[in-house]
TORPA-4810 file (N, C-alpha, C, O; in nm, 3 decimals):
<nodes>
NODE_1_22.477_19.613_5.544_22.361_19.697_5.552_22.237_19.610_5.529_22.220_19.548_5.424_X
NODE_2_22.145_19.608_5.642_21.993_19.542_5.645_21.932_19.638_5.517_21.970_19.752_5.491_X
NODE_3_21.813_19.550_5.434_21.759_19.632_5.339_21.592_19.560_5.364_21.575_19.439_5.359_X
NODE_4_21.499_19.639_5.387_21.409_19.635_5.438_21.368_19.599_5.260_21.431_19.610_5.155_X
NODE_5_21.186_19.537_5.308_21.131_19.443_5.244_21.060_19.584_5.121_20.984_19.648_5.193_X
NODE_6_21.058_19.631_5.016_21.023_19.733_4.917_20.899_19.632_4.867_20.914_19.529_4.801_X
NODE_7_20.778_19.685_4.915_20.613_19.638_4.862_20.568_19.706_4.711_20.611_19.811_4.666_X
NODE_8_20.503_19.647_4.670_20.485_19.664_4.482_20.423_19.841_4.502_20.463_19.921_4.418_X
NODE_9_20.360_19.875_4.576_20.291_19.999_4.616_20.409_20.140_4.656_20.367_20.255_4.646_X
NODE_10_20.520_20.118_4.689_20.635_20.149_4.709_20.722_20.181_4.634_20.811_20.263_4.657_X
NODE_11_20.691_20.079_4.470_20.783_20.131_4.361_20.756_20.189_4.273_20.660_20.145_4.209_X
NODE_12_20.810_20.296_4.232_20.794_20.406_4.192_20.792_20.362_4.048_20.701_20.366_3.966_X
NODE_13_20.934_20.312_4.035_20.963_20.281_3.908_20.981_20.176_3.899_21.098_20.146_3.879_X
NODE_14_20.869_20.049_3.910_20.850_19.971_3.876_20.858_19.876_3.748_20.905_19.762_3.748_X
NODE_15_20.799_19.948_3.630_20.840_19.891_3.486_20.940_19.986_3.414_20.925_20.002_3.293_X
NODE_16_21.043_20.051_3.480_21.143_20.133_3.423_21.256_20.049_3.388_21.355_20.064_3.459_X
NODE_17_21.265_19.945_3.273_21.347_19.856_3.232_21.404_19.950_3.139_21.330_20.033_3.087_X
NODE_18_21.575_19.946_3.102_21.647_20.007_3.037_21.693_19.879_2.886_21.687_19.874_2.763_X
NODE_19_21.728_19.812_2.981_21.772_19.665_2.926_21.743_19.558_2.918_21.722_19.557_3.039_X
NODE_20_21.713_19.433_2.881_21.704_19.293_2.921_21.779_19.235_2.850_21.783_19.286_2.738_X
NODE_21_21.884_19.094_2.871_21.939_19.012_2.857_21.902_18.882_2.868_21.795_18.850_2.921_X
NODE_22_21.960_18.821_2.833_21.860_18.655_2.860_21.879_18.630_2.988_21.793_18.577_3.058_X
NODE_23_22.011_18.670_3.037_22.027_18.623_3.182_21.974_18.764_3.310_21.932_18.740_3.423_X
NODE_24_21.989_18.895_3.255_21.976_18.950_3.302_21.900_19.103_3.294_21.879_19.143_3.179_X
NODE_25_21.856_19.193_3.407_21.748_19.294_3.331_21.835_19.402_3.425_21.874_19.374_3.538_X
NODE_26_21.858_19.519_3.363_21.858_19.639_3.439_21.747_19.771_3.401_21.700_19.804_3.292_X
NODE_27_21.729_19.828_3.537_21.642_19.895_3.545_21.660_20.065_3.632_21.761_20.086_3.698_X
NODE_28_21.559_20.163_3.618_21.586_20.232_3.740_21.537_20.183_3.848_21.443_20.103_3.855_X
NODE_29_21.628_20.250_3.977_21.622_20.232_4.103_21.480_20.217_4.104_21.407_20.264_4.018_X
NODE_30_21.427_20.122_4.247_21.215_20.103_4.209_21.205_20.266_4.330_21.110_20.342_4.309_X
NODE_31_21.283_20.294_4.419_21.263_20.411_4.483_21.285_20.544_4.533_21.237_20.614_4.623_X
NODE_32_21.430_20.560_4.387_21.471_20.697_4.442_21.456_20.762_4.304_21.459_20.689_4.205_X
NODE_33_21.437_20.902_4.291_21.428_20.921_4.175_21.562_21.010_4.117_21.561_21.126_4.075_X
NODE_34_21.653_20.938_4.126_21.791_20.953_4.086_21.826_20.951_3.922_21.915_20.866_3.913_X
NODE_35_21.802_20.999_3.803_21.818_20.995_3.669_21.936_20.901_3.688_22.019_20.912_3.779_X
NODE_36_21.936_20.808_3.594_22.116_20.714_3.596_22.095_20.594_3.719_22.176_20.501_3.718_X
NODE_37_22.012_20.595_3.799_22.049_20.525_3.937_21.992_20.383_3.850_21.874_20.375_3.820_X
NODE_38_22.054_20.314_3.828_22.037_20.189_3.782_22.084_20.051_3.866_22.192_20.050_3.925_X
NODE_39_22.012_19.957_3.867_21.978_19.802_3.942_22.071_19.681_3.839_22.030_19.700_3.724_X
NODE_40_22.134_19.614_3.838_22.178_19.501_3.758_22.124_19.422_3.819_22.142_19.444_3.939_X
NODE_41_22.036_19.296_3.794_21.998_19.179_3.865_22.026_19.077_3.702_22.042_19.091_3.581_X
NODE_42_22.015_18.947_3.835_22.029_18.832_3.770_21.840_18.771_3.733_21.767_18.802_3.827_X
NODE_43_21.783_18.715_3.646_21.659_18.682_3.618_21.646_18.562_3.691_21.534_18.516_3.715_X
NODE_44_21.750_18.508_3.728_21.733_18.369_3.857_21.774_18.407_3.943_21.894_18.392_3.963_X
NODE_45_21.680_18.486_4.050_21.720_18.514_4.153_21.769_18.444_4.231_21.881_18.450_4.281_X
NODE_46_21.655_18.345_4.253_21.684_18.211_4.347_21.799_18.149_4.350_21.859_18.118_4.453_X
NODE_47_21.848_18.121_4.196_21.986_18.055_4.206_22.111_18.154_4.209_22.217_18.091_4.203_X
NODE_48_22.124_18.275_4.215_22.183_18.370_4.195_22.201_18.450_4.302_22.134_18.552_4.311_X
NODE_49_22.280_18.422_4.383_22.266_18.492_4.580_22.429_18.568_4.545_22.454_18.675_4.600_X
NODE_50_22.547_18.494_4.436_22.664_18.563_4.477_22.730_18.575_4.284_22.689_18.521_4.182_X
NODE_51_22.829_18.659_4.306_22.872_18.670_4.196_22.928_18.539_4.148_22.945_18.521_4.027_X
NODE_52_22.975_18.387_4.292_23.044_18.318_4.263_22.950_18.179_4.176_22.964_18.062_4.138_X
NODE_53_22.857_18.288_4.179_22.707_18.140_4.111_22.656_18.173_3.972_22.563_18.133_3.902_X
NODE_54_22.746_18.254_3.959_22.692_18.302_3.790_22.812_18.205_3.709_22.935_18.206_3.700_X
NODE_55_22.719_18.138_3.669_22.799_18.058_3.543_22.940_18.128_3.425_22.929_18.245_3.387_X
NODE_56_23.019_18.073_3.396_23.126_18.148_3.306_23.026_18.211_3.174_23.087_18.291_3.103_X
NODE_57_22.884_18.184_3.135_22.871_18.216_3.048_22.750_18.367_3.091_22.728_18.473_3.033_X
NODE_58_22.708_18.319_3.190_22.656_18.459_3.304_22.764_18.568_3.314_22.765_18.680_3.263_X
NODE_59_22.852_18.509_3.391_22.992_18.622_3.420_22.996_18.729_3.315_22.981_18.850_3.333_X
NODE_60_23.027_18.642_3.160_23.080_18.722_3.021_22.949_18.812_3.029_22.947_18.929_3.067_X
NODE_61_22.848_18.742_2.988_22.705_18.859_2.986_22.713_18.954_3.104_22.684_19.070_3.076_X
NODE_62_22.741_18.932_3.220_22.748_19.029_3.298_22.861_19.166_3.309_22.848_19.287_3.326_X
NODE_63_22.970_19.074_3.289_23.059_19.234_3.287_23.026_19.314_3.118_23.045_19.432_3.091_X
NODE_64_22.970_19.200_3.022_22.963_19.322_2.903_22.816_19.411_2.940_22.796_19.532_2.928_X
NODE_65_22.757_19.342_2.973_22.616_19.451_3.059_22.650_19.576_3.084_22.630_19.673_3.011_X
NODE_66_22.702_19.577_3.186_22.765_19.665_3.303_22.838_19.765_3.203_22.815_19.885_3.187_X
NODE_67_22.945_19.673_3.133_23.023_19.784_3.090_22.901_19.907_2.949_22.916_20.028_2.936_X
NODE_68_22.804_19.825_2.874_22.745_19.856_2.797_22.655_19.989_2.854_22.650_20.100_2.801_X
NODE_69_22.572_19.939_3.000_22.528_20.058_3.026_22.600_20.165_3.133_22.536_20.229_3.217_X
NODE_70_22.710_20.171_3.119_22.790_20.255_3.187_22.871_20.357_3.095_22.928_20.458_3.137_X
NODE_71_22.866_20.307_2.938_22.894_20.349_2.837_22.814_20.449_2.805_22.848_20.567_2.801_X
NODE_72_22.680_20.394_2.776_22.535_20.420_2.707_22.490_20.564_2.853_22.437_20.672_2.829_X
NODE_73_22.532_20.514_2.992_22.503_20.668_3.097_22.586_20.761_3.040_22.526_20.868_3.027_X
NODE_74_22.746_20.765_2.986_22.837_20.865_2.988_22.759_20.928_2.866_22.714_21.042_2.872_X
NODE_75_22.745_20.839_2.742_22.714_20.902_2.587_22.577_20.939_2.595_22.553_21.027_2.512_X
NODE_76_22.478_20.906_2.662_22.313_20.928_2.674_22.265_21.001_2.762_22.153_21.053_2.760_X
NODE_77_22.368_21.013_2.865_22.318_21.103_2.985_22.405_21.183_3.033_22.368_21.254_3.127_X
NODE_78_22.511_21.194_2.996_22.628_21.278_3.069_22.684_21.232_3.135_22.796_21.282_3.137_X
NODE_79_22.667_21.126_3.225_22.734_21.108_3.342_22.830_21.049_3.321_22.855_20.945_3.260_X
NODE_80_22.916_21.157_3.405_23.063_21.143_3.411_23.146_21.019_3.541_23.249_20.953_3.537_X
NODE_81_23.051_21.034_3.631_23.149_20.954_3.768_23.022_20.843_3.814_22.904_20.879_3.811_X
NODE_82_23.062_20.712_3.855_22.948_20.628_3.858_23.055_20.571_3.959_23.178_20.565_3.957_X
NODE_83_22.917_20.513_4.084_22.990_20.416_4.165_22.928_20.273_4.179_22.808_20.288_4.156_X
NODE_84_22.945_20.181_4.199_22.928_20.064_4.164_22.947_19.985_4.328_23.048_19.958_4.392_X
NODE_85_22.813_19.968_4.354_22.742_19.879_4.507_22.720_19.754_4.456_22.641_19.751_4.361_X
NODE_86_22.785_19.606_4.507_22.729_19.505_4.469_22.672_19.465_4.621_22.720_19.493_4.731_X
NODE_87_22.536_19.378_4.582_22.504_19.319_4.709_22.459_19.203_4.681_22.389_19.170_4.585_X
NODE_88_22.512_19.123_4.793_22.480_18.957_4.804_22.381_18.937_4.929_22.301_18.843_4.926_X
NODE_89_22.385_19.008_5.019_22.301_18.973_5.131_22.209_19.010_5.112_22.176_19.028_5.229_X
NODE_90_22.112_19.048_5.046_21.981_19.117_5.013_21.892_19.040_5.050_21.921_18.921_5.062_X
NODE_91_21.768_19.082_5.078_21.634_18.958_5.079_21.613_18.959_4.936_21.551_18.864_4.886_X
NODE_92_21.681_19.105_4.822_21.649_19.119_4.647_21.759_18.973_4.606_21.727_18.908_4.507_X
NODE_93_21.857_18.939_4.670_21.968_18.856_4.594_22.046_18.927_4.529_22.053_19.049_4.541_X
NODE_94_22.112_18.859_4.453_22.274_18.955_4.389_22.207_19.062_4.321_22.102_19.048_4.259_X
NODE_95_22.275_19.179_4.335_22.230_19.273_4.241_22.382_19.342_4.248_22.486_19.329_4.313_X
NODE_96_22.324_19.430_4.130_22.459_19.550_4.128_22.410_19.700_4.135_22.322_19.736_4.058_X
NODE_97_22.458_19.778_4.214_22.360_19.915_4.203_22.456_20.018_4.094_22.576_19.996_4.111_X
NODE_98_22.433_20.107_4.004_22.503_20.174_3.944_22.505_20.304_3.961_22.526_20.351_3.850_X
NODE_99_22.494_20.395_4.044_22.498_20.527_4.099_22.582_20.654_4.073_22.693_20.692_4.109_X
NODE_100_22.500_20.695_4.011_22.546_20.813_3.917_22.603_20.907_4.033_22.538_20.909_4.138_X
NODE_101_22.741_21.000_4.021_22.766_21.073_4.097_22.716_21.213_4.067_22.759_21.251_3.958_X
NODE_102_22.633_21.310_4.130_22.608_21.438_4.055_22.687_21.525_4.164_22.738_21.495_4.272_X
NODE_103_22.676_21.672_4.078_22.770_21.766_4.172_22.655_21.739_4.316_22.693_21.644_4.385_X
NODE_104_22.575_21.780_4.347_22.499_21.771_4.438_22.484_21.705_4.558_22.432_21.739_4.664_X
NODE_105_22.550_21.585_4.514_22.593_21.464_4.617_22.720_21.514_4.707_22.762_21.447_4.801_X
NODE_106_22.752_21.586_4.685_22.882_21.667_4.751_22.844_21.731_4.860_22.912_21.719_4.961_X
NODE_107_22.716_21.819_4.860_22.693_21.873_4.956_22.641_21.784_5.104_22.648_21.821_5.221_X
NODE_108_22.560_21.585_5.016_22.539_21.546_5.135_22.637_21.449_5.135_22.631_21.383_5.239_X
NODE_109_22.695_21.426_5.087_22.848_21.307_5.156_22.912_21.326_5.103_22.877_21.368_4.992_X
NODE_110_23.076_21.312_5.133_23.160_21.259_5.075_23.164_21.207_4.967_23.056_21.188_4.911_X
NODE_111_23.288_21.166_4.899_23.276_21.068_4.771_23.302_20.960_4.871_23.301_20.968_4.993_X
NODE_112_23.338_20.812_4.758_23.369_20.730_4.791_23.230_20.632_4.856_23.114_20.672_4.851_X
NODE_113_23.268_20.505_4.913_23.163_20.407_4.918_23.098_20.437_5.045_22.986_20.387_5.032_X
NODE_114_23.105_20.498_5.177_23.062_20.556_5.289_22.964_20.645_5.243_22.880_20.675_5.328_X
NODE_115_22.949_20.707_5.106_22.828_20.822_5.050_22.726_20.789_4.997_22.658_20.883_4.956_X
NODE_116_22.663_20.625_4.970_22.600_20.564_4.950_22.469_20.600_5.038_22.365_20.638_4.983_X
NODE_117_22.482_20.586_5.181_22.386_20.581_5.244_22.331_20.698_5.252_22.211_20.703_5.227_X
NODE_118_22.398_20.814_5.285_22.341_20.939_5.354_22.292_20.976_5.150_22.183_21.030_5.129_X
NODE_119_22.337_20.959_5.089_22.230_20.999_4.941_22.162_20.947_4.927_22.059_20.995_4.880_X
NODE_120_22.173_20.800_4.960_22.006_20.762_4.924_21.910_20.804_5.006_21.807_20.820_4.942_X
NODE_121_21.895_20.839_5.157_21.839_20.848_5.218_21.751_21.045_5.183_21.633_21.076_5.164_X
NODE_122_21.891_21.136_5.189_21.821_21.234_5.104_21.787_21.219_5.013_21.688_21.292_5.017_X
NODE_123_21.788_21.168_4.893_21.722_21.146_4.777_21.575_21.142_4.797_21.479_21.211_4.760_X
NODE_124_21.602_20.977_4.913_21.441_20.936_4.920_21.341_21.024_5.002_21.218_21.016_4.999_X
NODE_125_21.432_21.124_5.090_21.299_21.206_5.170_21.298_21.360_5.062_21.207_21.441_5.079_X
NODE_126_21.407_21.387_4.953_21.392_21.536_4.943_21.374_21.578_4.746_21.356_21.679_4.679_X
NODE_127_21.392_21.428_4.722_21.404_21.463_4.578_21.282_21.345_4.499_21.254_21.343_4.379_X
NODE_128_21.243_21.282_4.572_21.104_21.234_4.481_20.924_21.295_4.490_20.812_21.261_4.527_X
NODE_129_21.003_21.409_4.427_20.893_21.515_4.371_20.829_21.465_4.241_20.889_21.378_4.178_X
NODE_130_20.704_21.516_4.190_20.646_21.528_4.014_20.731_21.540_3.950_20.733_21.470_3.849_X
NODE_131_20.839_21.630_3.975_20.937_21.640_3.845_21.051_21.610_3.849_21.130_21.620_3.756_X
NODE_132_21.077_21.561_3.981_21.191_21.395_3.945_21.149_21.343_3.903_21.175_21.335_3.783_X
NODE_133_21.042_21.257_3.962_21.010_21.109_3.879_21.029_21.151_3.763_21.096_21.080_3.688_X
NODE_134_20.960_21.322_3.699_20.946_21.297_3.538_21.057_21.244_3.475_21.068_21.147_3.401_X
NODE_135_21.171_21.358_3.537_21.308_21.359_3.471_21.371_21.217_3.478_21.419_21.171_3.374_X
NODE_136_21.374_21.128_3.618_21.398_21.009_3.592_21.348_20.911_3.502_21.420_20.844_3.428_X
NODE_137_21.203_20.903_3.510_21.166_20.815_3.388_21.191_20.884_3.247_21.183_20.798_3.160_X
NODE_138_21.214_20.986_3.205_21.257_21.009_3.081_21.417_20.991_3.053_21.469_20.995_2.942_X
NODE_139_21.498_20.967_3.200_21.629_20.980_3.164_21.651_20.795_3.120_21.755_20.768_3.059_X
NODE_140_21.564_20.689_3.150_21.539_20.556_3.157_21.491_20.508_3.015_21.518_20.398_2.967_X
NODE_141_21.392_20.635_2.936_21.346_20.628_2.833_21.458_20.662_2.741_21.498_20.578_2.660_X
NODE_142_21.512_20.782_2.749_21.666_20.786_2.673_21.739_20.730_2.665_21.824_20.745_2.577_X
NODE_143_21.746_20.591_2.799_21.855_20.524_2.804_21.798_20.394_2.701_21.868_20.340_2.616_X
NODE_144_21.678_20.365_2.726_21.637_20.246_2.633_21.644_20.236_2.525_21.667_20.138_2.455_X
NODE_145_21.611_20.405_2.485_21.594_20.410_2.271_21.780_20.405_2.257_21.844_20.388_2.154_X
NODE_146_21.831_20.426_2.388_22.001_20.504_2.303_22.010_20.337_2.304_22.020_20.300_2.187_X
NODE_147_22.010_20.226_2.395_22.032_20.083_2.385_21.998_20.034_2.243_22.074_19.980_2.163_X
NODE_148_21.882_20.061_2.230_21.828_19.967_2.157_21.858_20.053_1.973_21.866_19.990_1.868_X
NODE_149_21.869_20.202_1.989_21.959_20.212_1.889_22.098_20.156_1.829_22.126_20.123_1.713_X
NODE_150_22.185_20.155_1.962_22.331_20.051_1.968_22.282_19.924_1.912_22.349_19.873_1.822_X
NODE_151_22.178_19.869_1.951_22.162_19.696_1.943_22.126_19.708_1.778_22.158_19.611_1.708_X
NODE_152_22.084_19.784_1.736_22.015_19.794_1.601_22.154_19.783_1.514_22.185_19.703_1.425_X
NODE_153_22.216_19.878_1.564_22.321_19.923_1.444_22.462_19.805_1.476_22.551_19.806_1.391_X
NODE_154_22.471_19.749_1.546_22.546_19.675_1.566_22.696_19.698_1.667_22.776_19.606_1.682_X
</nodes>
């Protein structure tokens, strides 16, 4: 899948950081307003095009990432079913997409990895209203204090 060029004017949710890592930051999606729809990137983009370029000490930080905020969606947000898009061909570079399944997504696709497209696409023409974005950036804000509560307490 071609992924067209997303201009700073375009993102919605631009400083919606959940997490940062030394190696890595996740965030909400910059353009759908999906509560849960979360981005994994690497902070070296440049050197970072495939999963096979992340160093053994990248790798470890990366799958405990992943698994941390996939934890932190079920206990902070409810979400029960998450699907997991990695992409290497991007003009963005490696990323990981984390995509919350809601009942709703049923009515426009299928499950499974073929339901990717036709939701984002309704998402992006039917659900970034005033009170998505709200609900998304507050579901991003819940996700940060529930993180950074975990990080506190150990």
């Amino acid at each position: 899948m071609a992924e067209r060029q997303v201009w700073d004017e375009e993102k919605i949710f631009k400083d919606d950081i959940i997490i940062e890592t030394e190696h890595f930051s996740v965030g909400q999606d910059w353009e759908i307003a999906i509560p849960g729809f979360y981005i994994v990137a690497p902070k070296d983009k440049a050197r970072i095009r495939s999963v096979e370029d992340l160093t053994d000490e990248e790798a470890t930080e990366y799958i405990f990432l992943v698994r941390k905020v996939r934890k932190a969606m079920r206990e902070a947000l409810d979400i029960k079913h998450v699907y997991f898009y990695r992409g290497e061909d991007s003009p963005f570079g490696f990323h990981l997409w984390m995509m919350p399944r809601y009942a709703w997504m049923d009515k426009v696709a299928d499950s499974g990895p073929g339901s990717l497209l036709p939701v984002w696409k309704y998402a992006k023409e039917n659900l970034n209203s005033e009170k998505n974005i709200k609900e998304t950036k507050e579901a991003a804000k819940k996700m940060r204090t529930y993180l950074q509560k975990k990080a506190k307490s150990g």
